[in-house]
N, C-alpha and C positions, 0 to 999 in steps of 0.2 A: 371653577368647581365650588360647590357650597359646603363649607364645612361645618362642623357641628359649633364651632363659637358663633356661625353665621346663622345658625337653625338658634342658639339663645339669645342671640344679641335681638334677633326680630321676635322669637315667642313673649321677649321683654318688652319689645317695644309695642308690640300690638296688643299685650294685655291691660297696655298703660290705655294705648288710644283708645279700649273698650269702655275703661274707669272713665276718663278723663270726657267722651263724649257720652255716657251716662250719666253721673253727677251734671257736668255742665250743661245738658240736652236739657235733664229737666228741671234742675233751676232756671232756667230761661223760659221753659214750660209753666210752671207755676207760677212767677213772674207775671208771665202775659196773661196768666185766666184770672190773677186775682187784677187787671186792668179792665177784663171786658168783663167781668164777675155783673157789672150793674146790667150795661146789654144784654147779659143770656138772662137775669131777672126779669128786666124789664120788658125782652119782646118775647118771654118764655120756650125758649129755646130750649129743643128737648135733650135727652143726655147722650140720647145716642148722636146726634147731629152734633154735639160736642165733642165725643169721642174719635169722631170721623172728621172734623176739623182739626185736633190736636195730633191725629195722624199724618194728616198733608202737613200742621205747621211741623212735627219733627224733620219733614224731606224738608224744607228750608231751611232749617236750622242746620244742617248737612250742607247744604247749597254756600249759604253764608258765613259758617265758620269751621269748617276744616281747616283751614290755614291755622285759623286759632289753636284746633284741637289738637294736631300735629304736631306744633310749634312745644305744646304743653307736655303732650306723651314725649318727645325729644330729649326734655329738660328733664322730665322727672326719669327719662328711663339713665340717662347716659349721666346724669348729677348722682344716683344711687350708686350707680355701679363704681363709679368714682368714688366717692365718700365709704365702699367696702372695697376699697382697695383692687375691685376684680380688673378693674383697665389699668393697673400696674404689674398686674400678674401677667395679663397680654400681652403689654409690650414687653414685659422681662421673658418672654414667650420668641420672640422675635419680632410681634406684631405693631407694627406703626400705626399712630393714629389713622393715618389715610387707609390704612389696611380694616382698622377697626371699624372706621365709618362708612366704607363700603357700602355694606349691605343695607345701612339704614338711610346713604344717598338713594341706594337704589329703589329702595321701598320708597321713598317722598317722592321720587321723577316717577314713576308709576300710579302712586295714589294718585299725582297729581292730573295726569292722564285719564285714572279714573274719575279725579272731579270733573276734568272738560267733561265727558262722554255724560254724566251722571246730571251733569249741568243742562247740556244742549237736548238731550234725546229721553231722560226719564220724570226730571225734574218738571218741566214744566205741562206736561197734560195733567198732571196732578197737583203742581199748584194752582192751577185753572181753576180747578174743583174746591182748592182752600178758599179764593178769594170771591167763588160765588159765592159757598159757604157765607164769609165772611160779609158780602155786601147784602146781599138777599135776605138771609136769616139770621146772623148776630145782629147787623145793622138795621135790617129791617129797610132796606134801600128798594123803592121800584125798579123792576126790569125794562119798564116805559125811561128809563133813565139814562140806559145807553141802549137801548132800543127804536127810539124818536129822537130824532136828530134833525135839529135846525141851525138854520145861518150855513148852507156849507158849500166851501168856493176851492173851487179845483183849477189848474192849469190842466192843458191838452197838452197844449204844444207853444211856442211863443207867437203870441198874438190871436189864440183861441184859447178860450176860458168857460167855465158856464159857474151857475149858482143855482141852487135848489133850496128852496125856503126852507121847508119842512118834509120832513124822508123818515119813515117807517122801513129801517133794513132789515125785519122779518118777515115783511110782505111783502117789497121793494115796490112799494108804492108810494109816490111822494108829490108833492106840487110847486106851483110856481116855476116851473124852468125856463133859464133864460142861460141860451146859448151865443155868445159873441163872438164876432172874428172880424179881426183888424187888421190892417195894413200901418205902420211908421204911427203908429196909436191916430189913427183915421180908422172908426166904423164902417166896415163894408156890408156885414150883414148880421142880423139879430134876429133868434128864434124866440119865439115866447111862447108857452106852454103852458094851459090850464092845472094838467096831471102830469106826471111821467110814472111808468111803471117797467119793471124789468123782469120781463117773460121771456124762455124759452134761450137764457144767456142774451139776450139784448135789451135794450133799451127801448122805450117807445114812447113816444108825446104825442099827447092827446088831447084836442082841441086847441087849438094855436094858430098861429100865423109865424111867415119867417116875409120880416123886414129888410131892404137890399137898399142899398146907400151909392150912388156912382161919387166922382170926382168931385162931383158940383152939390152934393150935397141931395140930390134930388133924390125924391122915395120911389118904391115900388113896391109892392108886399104882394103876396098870394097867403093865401087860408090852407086849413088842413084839419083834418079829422083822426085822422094816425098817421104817423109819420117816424118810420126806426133811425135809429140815431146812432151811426155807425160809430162816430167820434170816440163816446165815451165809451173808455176799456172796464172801468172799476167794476165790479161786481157790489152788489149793496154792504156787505161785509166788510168792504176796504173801506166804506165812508160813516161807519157804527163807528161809537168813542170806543176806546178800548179800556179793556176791563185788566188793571196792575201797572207795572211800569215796561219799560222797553228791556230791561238787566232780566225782566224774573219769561221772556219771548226763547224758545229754542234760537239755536244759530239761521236756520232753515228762514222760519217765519220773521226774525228781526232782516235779514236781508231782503224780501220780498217788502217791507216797509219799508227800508229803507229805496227799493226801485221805484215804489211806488210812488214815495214822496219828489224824487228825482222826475220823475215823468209827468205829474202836477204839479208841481213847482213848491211843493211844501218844503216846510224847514225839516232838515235830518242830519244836522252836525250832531246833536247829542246821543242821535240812534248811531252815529256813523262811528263815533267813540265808542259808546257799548259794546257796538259788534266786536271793536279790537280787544276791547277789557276780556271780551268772552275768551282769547286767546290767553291774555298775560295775568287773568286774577289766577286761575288755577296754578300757574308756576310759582307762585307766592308760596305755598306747600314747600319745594324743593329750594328757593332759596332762602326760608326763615328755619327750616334745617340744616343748610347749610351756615349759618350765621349763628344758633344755636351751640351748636357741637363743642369747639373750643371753649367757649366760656362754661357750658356745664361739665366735661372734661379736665380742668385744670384742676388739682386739688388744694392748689395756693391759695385760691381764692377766700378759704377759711371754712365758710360752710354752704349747707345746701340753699339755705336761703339768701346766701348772698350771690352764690352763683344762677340760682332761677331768677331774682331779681336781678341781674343786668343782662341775662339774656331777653326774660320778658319783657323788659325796658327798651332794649335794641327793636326789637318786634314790635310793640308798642308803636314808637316813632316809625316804622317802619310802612306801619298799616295809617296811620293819622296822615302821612308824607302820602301815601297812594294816594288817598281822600280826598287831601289838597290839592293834590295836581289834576287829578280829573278834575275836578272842582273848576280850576283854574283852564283846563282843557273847551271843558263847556261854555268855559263865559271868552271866551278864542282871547284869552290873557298871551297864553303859551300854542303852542303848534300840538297837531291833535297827535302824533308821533312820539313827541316828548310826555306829553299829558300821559299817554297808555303806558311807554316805557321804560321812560325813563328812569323811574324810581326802580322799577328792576333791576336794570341795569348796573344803576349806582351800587343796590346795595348784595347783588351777584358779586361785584368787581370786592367790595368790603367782605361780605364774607367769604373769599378766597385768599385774600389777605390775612383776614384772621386765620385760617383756618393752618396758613402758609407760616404765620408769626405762632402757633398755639405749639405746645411742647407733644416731641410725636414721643 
């Protein structure tokens, strides 16, 4: 049941997180417009296009540092209350700290919850719209820039591969295609193609010939004026560069790159990390308030700013340690299991320790 210490201990804590990602939102806000301050001069970017930019960039800023923010509202709610004696009134109440923390565990395993959901399903069709923003009209970047795409070499399957010079993935029309398929790396047969374009969900090469290679080396070839090209599954979208990184993809669409890359034989260990980060950044919420508590809690510690500074301190190392370790995940230093969570795990296991060692 909720009781009325559990109705102020959260009306406390969430008036903090209102402050605390206010203040911090838009100093980081302000920050970033006095860096692009020369871009919206110089490509005269108008105000409301700014205004509509610094809207998406707040839902990142949401994306990116909740943990932070949480970690912050924690310290300042649970350090005050302490430093006015009201969490000694509690427990001279009957109430244990584990009793006290409750409700503000259970608020960080929910927010966190809502950061997945906010992360994978709201977050990004809207940052989509920041970083065209950002490329097109702060930057002033052509859309011919990940809209043409050249040099691009796919696997099929093993020992079928093709390459396509130059590809327009708005018109899916493109040239040079050259389709191979090998046997023990021995050429059996090669397509060559003037054009290819992709009508109607297929593919199709246009004006070409397909080369056939026997045991002996010996040729054969036949011509051709169209010819559909069952091979290739990608859609012209899957072969555009992409516009952001793989972290800021839903879960949905990072997984579908990541089959994608599986099925052409691209590289996707560092998508393949992401995808699990998308699991264990949002639990970072519930264990840097768990890790928090005790140390803003204790009223030994002297004062409030000795006690915010070694819980910020702990979180600190906390967040720089995740960093490293994916870091080190990417470059396959560590195992990509450890990389994602290890450091959870570590500092899950510390602050229940603490939390086990702190005065109830």
């Amino acid at each position: 049941m909720i009781k009325k210490i559990d109705l102020y201990l959260l009306k406390y804590f969430f008036l903090s997180l209102v402050v605390v990602i206010l203040c911090l939102g838009l100093t980081i806000i302000v920050i970033n417009m006095v860096e692009q301050l020369r871009d919206f001069l110089d490509h005269n970017v108008p105000i409301l296009k700014i205004i509509e930019y610094y809207t998406y960039f707040g839902g990142w800023i949401i994306k990116a540092f909740m943990p932070m923010f949480v970690m912050l509202a924690i310290l300042f709610t649970v350090t005050i209350l302490s430093r006015r004696l009201e969490l000694l009134a509690m427990k001279a109440a009957g109430r244990s700290l584990y009793r006290i923390s409750m409700p503000l565990l259970v608020a960080a395993l929910l927010l966190s919850a809502g950061h997945f959901y906010y992360n994978e399903y709201i977050f990004p069709p809207a940052n989509k719209k920041r970083i065209e923003i950002k490329e097109f009209t702060i930057e002033n970047r052509s859309k011919k820039t990940f809209v043409n795409v050249r040099k691009i070499y796919r696997q099929i399957s093993p020992g079928k591969f093709y390459t396509i010079a130059k590809l327009d993935t708005e018109t899916g029309s493109g040239s040079d295609l050259k389709l191979y398929r090998t046997t023990n790396n021995r050429l059996d047969e090669l397509l060559i193609a003037e054009k290819v374009t992709y009508t109607n969900f297929r593919w199709v090469a246009r004006i070409g010939m397909i080369r056939y290679f026997d045991e002996q080396a010996v040729e054969t070839f036949r011509m051709f004026d169209s010819l559909v090209i069952e091979d290739i599954k990608e859609k012209p979208s899957d072969l555009a560069k992409r516009i952001g990184k793989p972290e800021d993809m839903g879960i949905d669409a990072l997984r579908n790159y990541i089959d994608l890359m599986k099925r052409t034989g691209g590289p996707y260990l560092r998508e393949s990390i992401d995808l699990q980060l998308k699991y264990a950044f949002p639990l970072t919420t519930f264990v840097v308030t768990l890790m928090c508590i005790p140390f803003a809690s204790d009223p030994r510690r002297g004062s409030m700013a000795v006690a915010f500074a070694a819980g910020a301190g702990l979180a600190l190392v906390y967040f720089v340690a995740f960093r490293v370790m994916q870091s080190a995940g990417y470059n396959e230093k560590i195992p990509a299991m450890v990389a994602v969570w290890g450091i959870n795990g570590l500092f899950l296991l510390i602050g229940v320790i603490l939390m086990v060692r702190a005065r109830k």
